[in-house]
C-alpha positions as CSV (number, residue, x, y, z in Angstrom):
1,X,-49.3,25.9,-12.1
2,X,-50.2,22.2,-12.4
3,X,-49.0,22.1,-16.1
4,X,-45.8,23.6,-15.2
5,X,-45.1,21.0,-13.0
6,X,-45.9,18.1,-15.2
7,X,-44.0,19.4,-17.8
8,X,-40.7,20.1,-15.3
9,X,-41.3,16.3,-14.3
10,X,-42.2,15.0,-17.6
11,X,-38.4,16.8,-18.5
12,X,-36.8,15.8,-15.3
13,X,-37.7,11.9,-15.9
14,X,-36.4,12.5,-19.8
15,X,-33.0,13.6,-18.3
16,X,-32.6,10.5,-15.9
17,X,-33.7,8.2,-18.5
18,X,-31.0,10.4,-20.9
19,X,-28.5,9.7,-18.3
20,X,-28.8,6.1,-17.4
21,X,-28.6,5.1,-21.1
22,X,-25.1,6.8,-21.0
23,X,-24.2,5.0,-17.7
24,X,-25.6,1.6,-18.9
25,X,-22.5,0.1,-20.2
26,X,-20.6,0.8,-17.1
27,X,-23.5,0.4,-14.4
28,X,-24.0,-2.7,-16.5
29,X,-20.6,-3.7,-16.4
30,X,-20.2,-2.9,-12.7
31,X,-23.2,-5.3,-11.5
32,X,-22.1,-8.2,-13.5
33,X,-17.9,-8.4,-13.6
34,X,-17.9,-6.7,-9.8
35,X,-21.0,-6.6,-7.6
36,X,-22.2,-10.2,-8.6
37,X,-18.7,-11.5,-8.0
38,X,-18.6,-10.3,-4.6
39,X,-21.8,-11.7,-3.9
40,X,-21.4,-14.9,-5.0
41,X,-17.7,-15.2,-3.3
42,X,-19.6,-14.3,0.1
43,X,-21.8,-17.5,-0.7
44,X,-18.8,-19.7,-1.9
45,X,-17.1,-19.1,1.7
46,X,-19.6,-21.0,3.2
47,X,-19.0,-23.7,0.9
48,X,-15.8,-26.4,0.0
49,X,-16.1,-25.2,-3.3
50,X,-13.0,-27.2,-4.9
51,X,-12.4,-26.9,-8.5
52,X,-10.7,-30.4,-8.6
53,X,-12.7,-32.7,-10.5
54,X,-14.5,-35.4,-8.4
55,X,-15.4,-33.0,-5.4
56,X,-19.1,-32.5,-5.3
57,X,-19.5,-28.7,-4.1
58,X,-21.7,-28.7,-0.8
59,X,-22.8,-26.2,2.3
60,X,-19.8,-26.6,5.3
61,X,-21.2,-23.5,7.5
62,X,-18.6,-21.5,9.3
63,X,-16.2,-24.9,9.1
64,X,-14.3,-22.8,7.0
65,X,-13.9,-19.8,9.5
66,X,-13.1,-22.5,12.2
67,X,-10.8,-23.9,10.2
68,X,-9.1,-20.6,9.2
69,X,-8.8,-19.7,13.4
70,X,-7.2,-22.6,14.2
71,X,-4.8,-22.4,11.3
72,X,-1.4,-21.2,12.5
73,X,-0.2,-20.2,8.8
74,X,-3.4,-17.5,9.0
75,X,-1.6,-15.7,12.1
76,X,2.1,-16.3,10.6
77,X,0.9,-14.1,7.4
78,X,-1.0,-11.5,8.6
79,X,1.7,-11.3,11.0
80,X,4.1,-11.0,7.9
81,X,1.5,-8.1,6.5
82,X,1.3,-6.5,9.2
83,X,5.3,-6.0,9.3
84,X,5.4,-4.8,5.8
85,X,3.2,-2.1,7.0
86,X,5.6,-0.6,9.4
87,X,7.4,1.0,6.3
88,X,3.6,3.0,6.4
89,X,4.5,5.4,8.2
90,X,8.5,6.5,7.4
91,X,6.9,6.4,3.7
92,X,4.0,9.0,4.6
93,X,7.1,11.0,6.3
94,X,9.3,10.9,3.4
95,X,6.2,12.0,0.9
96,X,6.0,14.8,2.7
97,X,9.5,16.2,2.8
98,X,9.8,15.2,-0.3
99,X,6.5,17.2,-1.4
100,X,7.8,20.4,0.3
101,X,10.9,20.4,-1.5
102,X,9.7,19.9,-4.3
103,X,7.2,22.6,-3.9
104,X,10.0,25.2,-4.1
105,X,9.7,27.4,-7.0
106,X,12.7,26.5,-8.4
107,X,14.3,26.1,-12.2
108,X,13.3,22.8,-13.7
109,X,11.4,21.9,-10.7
110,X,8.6,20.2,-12.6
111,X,11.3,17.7,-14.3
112,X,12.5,17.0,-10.7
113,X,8.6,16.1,-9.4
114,X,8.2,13.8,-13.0
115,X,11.7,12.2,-12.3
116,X,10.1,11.6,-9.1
117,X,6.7,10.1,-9.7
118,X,8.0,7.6,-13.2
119,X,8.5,4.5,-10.5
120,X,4.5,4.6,-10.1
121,X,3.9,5.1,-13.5
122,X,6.7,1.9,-14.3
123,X,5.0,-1.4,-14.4
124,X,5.3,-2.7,-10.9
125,X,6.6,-5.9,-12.3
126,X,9.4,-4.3,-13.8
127,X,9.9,-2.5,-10.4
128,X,10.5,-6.2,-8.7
129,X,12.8,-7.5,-11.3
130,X,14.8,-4.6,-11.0
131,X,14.7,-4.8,-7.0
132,X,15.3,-8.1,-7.1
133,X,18.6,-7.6,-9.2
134,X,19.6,-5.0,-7.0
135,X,19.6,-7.5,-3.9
136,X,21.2,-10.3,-5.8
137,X,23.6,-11.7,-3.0
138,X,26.6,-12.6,-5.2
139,X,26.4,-9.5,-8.3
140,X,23.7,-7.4,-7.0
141,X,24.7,-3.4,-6.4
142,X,23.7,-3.4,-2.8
143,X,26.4,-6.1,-1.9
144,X,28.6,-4.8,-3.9
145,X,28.3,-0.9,-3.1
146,X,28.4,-2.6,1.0
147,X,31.1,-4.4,0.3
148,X,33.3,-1.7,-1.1
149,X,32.5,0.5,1.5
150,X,34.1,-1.9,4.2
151,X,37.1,-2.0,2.6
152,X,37.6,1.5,2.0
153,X,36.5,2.8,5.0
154,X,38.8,0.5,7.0
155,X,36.1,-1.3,8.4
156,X,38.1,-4.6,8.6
157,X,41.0,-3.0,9.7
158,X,39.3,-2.6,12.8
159,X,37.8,-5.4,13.2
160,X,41.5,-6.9,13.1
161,X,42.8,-4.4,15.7
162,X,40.3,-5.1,18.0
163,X,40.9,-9.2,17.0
164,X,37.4,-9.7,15.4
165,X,37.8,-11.5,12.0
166,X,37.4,-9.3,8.7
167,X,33.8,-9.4,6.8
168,X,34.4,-11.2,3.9
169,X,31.8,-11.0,0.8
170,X,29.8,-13.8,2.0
171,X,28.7,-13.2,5.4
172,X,26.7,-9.8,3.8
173,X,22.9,-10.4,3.4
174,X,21.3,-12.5,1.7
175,X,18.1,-9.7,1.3
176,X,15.0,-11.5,-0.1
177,X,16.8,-14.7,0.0
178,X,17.4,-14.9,3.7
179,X,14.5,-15.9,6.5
180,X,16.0,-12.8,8.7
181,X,16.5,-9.9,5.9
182,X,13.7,-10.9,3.5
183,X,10.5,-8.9,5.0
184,X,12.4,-5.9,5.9
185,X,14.1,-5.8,2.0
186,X,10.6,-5.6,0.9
187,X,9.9,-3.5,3.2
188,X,12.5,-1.5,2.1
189,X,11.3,-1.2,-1.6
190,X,7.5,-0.5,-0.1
191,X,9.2,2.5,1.1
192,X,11.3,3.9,-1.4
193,X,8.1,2.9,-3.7
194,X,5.7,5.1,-1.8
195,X,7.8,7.9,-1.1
196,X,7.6,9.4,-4.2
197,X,4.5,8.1,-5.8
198,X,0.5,9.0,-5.0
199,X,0.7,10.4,-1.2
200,X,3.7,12.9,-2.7
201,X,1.9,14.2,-5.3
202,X,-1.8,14.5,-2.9
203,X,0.8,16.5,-0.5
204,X,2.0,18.7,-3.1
205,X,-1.9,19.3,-3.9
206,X,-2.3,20.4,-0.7
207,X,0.0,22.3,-0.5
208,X,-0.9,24.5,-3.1
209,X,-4.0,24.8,-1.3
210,X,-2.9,27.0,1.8
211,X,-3.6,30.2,1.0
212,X,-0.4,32.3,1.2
213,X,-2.4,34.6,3.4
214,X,-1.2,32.7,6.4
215,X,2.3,32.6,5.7
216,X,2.3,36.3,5.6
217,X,0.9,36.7,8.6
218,X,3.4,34.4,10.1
219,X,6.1,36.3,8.6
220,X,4.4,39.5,9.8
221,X,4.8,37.5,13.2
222,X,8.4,36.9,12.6
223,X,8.1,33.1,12.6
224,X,10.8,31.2,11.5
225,X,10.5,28.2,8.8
226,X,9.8,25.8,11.5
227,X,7.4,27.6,13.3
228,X,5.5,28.6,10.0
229,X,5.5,24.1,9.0
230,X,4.0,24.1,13.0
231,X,1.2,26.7,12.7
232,X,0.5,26.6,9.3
233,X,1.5,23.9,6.9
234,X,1.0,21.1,8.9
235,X,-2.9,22.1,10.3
236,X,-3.7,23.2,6.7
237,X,-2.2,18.9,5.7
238,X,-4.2,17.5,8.4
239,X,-7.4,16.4,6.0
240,X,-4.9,15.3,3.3
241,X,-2.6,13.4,5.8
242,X,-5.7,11.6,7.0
243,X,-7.0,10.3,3.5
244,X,-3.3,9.4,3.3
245,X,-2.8,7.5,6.5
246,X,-6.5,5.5,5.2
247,X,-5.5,4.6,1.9
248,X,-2.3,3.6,3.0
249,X,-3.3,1.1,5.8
250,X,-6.0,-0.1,3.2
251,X,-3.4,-1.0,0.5
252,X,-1.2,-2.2,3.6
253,X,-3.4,-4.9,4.4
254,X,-4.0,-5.7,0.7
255,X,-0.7,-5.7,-0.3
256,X,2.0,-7.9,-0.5
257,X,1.2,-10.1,-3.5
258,X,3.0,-8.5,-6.2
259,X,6.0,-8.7,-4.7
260,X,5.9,-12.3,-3.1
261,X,4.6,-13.6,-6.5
262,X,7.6,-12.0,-8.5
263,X,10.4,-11.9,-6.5
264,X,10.4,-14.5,-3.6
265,X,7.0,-16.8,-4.8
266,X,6.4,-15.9,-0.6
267,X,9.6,-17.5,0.7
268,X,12.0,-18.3,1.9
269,X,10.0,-20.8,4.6
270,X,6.8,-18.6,4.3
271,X,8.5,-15.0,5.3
272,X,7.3,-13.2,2.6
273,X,4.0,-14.6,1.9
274,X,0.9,-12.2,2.8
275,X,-2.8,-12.6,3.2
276,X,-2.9,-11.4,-0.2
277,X,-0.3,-14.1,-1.1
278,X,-1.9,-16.9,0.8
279,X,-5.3,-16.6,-0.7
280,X,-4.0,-16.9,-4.2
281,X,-2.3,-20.0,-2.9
282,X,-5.3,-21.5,-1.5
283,X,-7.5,-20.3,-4.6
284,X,-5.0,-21.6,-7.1
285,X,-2.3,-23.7,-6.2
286,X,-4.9,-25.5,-3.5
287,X,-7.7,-25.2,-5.7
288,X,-9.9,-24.4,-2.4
289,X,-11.8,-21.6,-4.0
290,X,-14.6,-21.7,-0.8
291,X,-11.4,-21.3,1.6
292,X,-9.6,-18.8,-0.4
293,X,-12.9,-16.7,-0.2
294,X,-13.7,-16.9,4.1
295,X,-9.8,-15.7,4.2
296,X,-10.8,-12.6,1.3
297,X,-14.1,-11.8,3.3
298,X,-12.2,-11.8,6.7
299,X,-9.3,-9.4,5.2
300,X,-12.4,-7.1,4.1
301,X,-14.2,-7.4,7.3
302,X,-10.7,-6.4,9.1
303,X,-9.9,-4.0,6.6
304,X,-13.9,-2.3,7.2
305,X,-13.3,-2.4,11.2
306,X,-9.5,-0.6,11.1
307,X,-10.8,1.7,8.4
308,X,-14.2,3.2,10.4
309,X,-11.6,3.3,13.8
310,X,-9.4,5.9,11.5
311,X,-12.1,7.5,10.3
312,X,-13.3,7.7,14.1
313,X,-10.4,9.0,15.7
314,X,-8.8,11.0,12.6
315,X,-12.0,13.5,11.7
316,X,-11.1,14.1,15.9
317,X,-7.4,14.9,14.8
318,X,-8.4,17.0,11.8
319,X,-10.7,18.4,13.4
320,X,-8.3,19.9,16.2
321,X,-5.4,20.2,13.9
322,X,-7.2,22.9,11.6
């Protein structure tokens, strides 16, 4: 009996050391390029680490975290990030429309879900140049598709019979290039972005995943099609609405520097600019690496917080939706 157990543990420990010599390149990897970075940025936010030369590096305390409170740029962007994030929830809406449509069995339909996903597959970069071609004020299609549709819809004819002057080419938007239209323009994109990207194809996974069962017992129960999304499909979404609704608000609050840094470089006057945005300013343009790093490690510590209060109160709603 004792044998046999040295020899299952003399085989057991030959397995683990098998396996860690497999996983040594990436848990070696992992420790150095992403575990010891994030270490060493929660030391450097206690610092003035500057990487100007002729600023001697030294410990400041929280004067960073003091000096990030009383900073009214700080509030302006995540004010600015949180408003991009009210496309969150229309886009979570529209994935899942868009999933049950497209979880028809129809002709072709698997051409109609790629056609569908390519914009997450397309660089993102490419995504912004083309969105930022599209709001071009002077030749971009929006303006121009706007602009043709007030004069042949007779918009301006109206607006002369009840003695208002006529919209003339200039006064439409401005989009990114305007204080007023440029976080809802990206806001815009975020959403036709995200409509048809991860969260679509994640509902379409769970939708395959009700068992058909139920819907013939709701037919057997004569419910109609909205009845059957009511009682059936939407109960048997809750868990995968819920990792949708986290990972969204997670990217949310992460988000934002892609587009600024492509399309509007966070203007115009600041309207654009996110947290994400404004550390690579401070880190970069600033050179106030220490600085850059309290405003990353406050972003995590909100993004921690708002993430355990879904998790909280969403395992309550899955729990009572299923």
């Amino acid at each position: 009996m004792t044998a046999g157990w040295s020899i299952k543990r003399e085989r057991n420990r030959g397995d683990l050391l098998s396996a860690l010599k497999f996983l040594s390149p990436n848990l070696v990897g992992f420790l150095v390029f992403t575990t010891l970075p994030v270490i060493l940025s929660l030391g450097a936010s206690f610092t003035n680490w500057d990487i100007r030369p002729g600023v001697p590096l030294h410990y400041v305390g929280l004067a960073n975290f003091k000096e990030m409170i009383g900073e009214d740029d700080f509030y302006r962007f995540l004010y600015n990030t949180v408003f991009l994030m009210l496309g969150i929830p229309i886009s979570i809406a529209g994935s899942l429309v868009l999933a049950l449509i497209l979880n028809q069995r129809l002709r072709g339909i698997v051409a109609f879900r790629t056609m569908f996903y390519i914009p997450t597959i397309t660089s993102g970069v490419a995504l912004y140049v083309m969105w930022k071609a599209l709001y071009n004020p002077e030749f971009g299609f929006l303006n121009i598709s706007l602009y043709w549709l007030i004069e042949h819809l007779g918009i301006n004819g109206l607006r002369q019979g009840m003695h208002l002057a006529p919209i003339t080419f200039d006064m439409l938007p401005k989009w990114h290039m305007d204080v007023t239209w440029a976080k809802p323009s990206l806001m815009l994109m975020g959403i036709w972005a995200g409509v048809g990207g991860g969260n679509m194809l994640l509902y379409l996974a769970g939708l395959s995943n009700i068992p058909v069962e139920l819907y013939e017992a709701a037919d057997l129960d004569g419910a109609a099609a909205w009845a059957k999304f009511r009682n059936v499909t939407w109960p048997q979404l809750a868990p995968t609405t819920f990792f949708v609704i986290i990972m969204s608000v997670i990217g949310g609050l992460q988000g934002g520097f892609d587009q600024a840094r492509v399309m509007t470089n966070g203007g115009p006057a600041g309207a654009t600019t996110t947290l994400g945005y404004y550390i690579y300013n401070k880190a970069f343009l600033e050179f106030r690496l220490g600085y850059a790093c309290t405003v990353a490690w406050t972003m995590f510590a909100a993004i921690l917080v708002i993430t355990l209060i879904n998790w909280r109160f969403g395992n309550r709603f899955v729990e009572s939706a299923t």
